[in-house]
N, CA, C and O atoms as a DFTB+ gen file, in Angstrom:
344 C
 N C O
     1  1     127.598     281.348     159.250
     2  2     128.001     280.545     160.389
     3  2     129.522     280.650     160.542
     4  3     130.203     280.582     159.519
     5  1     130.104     280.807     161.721
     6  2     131.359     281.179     162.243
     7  2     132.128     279.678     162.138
     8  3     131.414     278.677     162.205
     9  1     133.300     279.556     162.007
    10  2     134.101     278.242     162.264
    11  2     133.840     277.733     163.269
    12  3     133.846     276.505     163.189
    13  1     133.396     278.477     165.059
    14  2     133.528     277.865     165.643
    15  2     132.045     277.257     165.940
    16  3     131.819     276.323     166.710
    17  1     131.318     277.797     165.365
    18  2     129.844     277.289     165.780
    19  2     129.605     276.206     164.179
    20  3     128.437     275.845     164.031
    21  1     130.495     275.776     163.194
    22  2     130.169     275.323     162.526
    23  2     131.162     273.683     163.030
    24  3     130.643     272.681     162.539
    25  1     132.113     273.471     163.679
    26  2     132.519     272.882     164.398
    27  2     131.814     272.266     165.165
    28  3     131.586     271.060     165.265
    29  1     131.327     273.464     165.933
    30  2     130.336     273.033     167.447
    31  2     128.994     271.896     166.661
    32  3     128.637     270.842     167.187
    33  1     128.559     272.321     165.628
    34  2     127.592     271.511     164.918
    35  2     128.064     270.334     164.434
    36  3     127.440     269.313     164.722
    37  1     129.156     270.257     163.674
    38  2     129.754     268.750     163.266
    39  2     130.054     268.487     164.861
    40  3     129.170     267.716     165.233
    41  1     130.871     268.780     165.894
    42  2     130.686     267.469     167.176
    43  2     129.370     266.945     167.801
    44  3     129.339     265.969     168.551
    45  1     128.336     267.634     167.451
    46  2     126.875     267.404     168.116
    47  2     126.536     266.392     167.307
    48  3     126.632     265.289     167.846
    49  1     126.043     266.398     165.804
    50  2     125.902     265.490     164.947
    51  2     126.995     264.525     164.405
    52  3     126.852     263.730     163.477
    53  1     128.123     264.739     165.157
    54  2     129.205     263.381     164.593
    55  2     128.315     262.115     165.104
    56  3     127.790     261.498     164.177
    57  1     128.070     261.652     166.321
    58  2     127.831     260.734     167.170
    59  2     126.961     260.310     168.184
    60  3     126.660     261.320     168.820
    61  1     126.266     259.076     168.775
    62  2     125.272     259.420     169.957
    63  2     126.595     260.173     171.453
    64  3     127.800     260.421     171.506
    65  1     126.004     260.218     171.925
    66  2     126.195     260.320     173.131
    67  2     126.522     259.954     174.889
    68  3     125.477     259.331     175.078
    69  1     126.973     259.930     175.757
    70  2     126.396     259.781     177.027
    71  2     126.277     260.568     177.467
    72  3     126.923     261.521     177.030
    73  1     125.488     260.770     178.510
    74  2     125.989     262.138     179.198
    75  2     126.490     261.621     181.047
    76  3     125.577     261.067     181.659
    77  1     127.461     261.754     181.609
    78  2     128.147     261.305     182.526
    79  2     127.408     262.653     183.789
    80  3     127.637     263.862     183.756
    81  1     126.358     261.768     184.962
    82  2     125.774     262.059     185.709
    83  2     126.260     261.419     187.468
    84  3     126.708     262.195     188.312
    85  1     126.110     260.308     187.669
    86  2     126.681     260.111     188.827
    87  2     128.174     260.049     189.038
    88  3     129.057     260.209     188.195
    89  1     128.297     259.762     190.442
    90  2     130.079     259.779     190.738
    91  2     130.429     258.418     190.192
    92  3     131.611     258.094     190.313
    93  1     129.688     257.645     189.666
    94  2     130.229     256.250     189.261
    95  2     130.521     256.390     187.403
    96  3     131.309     255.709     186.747
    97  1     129.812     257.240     187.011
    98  2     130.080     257.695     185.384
    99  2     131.496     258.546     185.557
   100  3     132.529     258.224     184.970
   101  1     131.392     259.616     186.401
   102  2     132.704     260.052     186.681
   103  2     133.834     259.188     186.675
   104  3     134.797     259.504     185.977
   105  1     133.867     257.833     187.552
   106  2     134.955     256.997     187.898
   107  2     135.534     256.757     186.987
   108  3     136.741     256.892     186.786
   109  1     134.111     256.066     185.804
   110  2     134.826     255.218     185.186
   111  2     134.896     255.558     184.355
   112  3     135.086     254.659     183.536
   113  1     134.819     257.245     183.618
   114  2     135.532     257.878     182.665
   115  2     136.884     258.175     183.037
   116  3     137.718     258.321     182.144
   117  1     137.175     258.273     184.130
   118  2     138.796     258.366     184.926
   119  2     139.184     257.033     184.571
   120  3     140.241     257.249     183.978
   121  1     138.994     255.704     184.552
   122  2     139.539     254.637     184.848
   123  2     139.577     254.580     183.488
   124  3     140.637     255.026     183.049
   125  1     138.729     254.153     182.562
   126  2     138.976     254.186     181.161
   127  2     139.910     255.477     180.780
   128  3     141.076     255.145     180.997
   129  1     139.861     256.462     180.424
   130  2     140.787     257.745     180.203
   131  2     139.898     258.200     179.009
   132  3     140.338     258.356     177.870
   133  1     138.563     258.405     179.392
   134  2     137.630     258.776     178.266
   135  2     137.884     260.414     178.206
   136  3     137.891     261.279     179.081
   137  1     138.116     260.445     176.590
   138  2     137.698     262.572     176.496
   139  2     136.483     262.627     177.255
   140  3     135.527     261.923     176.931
   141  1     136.433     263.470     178.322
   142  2     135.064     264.487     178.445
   143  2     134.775     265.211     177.657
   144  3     135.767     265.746     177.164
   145  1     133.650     265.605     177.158
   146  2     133.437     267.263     176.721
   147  2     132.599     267.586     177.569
   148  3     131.918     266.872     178.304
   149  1     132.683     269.507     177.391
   150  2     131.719     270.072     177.993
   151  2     130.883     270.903     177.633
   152  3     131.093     271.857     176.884
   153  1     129.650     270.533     178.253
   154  2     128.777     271.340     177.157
   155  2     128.039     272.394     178.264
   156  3     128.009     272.147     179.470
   157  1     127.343     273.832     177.540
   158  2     126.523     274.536     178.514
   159  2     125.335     274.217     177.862
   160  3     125.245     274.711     176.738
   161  1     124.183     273.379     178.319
   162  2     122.677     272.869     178.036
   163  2     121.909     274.226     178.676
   164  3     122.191     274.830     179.711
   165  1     120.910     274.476     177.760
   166  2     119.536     275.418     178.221
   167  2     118.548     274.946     177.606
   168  3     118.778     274.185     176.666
   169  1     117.090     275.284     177.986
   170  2     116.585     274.978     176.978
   171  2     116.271     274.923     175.523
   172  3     115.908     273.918     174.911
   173  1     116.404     275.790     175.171
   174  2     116.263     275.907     173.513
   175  2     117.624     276.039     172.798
   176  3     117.753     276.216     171.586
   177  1     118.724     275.921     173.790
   178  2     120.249     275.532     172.717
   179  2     121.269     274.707     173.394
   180  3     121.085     273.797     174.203
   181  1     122.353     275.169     172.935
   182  2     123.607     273.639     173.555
   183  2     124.863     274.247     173.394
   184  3     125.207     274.436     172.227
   185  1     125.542     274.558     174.184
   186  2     126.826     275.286     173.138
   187  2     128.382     274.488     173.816
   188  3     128.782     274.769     174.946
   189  1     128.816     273.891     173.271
   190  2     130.531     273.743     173.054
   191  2     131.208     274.315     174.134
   192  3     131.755     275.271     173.583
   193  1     131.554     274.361     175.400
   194  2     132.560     275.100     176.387
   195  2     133.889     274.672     176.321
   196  3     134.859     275.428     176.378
   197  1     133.928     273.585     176.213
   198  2     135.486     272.681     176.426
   199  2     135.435     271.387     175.794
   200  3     134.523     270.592     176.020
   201  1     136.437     271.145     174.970
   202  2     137.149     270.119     174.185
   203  2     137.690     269.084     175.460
   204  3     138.032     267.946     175.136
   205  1     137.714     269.217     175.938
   206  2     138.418     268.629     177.845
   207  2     138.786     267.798     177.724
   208  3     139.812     267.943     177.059
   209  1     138.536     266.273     178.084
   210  2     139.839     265.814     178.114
   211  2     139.733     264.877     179.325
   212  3     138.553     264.697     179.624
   213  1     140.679     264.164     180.186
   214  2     140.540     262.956     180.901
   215  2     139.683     263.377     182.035
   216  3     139.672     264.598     181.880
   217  1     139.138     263.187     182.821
   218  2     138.465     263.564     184.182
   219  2     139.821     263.400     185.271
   220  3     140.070     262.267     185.683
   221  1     140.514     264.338     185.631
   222  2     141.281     264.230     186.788
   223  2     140.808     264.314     187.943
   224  3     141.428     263.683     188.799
   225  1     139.645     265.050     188.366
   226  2     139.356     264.492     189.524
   227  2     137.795     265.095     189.567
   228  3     137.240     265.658     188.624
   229  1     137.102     264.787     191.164
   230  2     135.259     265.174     190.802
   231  2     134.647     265.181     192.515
   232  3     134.506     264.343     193.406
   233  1     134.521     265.934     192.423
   234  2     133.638     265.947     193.614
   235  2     131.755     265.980     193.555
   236  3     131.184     265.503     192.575
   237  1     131.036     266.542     194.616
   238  2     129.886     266.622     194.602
   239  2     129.312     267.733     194.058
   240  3     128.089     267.802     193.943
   241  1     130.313     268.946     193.577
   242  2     130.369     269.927     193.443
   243  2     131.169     270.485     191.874
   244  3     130.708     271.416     191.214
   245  1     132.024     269.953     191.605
   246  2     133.129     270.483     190.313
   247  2     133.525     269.075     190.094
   248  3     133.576     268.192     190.950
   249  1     133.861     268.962     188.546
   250  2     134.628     267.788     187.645
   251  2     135.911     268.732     187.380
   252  3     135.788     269.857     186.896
   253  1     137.208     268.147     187.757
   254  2     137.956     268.943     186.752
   255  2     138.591     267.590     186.051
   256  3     138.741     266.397     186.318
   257  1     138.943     268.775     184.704
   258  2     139.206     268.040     183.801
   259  2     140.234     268.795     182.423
   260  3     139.932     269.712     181.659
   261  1     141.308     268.107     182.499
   262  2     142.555     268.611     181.928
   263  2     142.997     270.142     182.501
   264  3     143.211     271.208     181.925
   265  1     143.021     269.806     183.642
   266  2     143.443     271.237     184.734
   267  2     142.534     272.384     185.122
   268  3     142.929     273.319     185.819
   269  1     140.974     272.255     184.522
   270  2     140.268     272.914     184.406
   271  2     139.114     272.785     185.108
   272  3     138.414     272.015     184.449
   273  1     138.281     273.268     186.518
   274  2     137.082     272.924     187.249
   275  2     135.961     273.640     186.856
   276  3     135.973     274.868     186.775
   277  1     134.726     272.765     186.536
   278  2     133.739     272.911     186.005
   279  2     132.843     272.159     186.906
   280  3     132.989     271.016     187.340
   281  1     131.721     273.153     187.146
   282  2     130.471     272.716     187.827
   283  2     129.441     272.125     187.361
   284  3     128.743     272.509     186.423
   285  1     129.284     270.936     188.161
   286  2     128.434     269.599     187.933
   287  2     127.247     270.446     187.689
   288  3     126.878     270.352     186.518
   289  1     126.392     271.392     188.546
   290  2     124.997     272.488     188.230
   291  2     125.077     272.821     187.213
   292  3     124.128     272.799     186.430
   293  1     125.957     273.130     186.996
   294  2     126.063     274.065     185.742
   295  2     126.034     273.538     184.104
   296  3     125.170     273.717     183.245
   297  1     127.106     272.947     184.051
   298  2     127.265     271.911     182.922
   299  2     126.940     270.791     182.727
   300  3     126.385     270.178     183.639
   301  1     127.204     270.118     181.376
   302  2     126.923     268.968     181.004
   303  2     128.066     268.544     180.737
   304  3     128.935     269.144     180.104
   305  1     128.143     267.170     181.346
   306  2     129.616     266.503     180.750
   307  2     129.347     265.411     179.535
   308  3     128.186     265.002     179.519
   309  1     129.898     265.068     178.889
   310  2     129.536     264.109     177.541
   311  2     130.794     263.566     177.206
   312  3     131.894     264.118     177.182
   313  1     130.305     261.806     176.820
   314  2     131.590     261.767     176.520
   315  2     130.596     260.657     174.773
   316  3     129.632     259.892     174.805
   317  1     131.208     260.992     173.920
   318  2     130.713     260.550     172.648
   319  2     131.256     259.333     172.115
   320  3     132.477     259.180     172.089
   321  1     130.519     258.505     171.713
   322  2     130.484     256.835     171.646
   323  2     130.907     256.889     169.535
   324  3     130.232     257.386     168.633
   325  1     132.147     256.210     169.479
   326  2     132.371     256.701     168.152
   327  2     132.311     255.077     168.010
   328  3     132.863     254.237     168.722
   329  1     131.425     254.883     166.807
   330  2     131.409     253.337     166.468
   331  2     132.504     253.330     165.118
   332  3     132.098     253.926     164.121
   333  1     133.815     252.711     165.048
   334  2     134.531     252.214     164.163
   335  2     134.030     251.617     163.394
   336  3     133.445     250.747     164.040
   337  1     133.719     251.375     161.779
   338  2     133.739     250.768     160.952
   339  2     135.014     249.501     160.773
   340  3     136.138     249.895     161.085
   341  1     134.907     248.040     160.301
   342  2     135.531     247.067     159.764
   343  2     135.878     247.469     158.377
   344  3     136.490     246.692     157.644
């Protein structure tokens, strides 16, 4: 296993998930200043595209995010729910 696909496996299994679908998940990953990631989903795998970063802006069509436009068809956006320990 390569560094980067052994990576790609510790961010999948660090944490649950969301996965950010309407323009209102969009918003309010902009309003909060949540990391996006991006993922390419198929059926039988998942792979790592972008480490990304705040949602700067989103249409009906492309999210961009840290200067970078990525298609809503295409990709998966995620943003990962890290529960802090006391």
């Amino acid at each position: 296993m390569t560094d980067y696909e052994e990576l790609q496996h510790e961010v999948k299994s660090m944490n649950k998930y969301r996965v950010l679908k309407e323009d209102m998940d969009f918003f309010v990953a902009a309003m909060r200043q949540d990391r996006v990631l991006v993922w390419h989903v198929l059926e039988d795998t998942e792979h790592l595209i972008d480490y990304g970063g705040i949602v700067e802006a989103y249409s009906q069509i492309a999210v961009k995010i840290a200067g970078k436009r990525f298609f809503r068809d295409t990709f998966e956006f995620r943003i990962t729910s890290i529960k802090q320990e006391r």
